[in-house]
N, C-alpha and C positions, 0 to 999 in steps of 0.2 A: 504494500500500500504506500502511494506519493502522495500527501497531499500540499498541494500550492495552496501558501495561506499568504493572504492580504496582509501587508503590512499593519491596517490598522486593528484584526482582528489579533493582533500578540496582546491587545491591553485589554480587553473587553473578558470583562467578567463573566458572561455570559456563551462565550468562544469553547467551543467542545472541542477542537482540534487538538488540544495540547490533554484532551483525557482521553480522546481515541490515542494519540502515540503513548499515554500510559500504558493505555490497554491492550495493545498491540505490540508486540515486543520485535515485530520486523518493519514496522512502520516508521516512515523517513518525514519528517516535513520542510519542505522546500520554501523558505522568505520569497515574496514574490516581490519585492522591488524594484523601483529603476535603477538599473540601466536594464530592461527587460530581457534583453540580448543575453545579458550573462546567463540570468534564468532560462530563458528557452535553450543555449548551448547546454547547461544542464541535464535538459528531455529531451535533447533531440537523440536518434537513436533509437528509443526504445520499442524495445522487442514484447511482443504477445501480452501485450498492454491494451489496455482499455480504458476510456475515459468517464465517469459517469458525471452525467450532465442529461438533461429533457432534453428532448428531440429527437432523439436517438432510438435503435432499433430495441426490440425486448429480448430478454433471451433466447426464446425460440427461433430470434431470425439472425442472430450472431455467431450463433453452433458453440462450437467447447470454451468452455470458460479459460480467462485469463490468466497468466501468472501472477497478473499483476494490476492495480487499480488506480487513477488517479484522480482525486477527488480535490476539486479547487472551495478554497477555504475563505467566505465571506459571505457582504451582504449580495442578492441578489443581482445588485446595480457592478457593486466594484467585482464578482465571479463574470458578471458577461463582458468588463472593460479587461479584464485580467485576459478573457480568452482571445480575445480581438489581439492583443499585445503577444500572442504565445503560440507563434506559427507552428510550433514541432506539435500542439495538441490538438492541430485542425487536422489530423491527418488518421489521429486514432482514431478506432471505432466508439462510438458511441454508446453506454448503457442506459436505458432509461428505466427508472422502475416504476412499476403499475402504480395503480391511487391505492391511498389505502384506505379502506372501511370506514375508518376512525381515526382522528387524529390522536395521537397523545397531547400529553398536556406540556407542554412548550414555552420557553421564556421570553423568545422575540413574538411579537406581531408577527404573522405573515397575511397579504396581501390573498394569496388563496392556500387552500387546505390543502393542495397536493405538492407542499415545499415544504423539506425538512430540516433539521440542522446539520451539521457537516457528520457529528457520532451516528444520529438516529438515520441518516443517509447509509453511513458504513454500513451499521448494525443489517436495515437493512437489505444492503447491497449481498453483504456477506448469507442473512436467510435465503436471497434469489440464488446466487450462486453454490454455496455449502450447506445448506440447510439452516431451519428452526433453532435446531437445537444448540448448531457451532454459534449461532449468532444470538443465542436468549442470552448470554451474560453481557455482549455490549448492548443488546436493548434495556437490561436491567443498570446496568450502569450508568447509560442515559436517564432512566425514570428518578434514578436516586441523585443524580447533578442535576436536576431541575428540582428536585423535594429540596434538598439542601439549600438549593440557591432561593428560591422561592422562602425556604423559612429564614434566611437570613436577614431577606429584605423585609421580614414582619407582613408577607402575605400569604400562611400556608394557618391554617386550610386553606387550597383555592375555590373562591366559589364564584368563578367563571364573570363573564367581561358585564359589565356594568351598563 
């Protein structure tokens, strides 16, 4: 797992990226800064790689899974200026994953229900690909960094948008 994280999400309390590479003990994460260039030499290159991002094909129409995943780390606005800037990732295939049923319960706003966090993305990316079961501890991981983060701020119980 690569994930390119925005420079501004290194500070943001609320940024999963830095508890998925806890959680994941071969997972790399890549500063996405200018000079952009250096980052894309970075990825360019890579082999039986995949990119997950919407738009893109579902499993069944990509055939055998990846060795490898790269999941760009922000807000919605700065992951699509990020990819525009990262030629070596216009070239991977795309993963998209289906909607889900139900949302979880989630610390950012998002604009529509079928946008996750960068962890609850992995998590998962990881049930499409390896199954339920490889991936319940990052989905459980994710539920408990938003219970924690949520009681920190003095809003847990949540009882949902006002």
């Amino acid at each position: 797992m690569i994930i390119v994280r925005h420079p501004s999400e290194a500070w943001r309390a609320s940024g999963t990226a830095r508890i998925a590479k806890l959680a994941l003990p071969r997972c790399r994460v890549v500063p996405a800064a200018p000079p952009y260039e250096c980052v894309d030499l970075r990825l360019a290159g890579l082999v039986d790689t995949w990119l997950l991002f919407p738009g893109g094909a579902g499993l069944d129409r990509l055939g055998a899974p990846p060795r490898r995943l790269v999941v760009l780390d922000g807000t919605w606005r700065e992951v699509r200026r990020m990819l525009k800037k990262l030629p070596s990732l216009w070239k991977l295939p795309r993963l998209s994953l289906p909607p889900k049923a139900e949302a979880p319960l989630r610390l950012r706003h998002s604009p529509r229900a079928d946008r996750r966090s960068t962890l609850e993305a992995i998590a998962d990316a990881v049930a499409l690909l390896e199954g339920k079961q490889t991936a319940a501890p990052l989905a459980e991981v994710h539920a408990r960094f938003v219970e924690h983060s949520l009681k920190a701020r003095g809003a847990w119980p949540y009882r949902g948008p006002e």
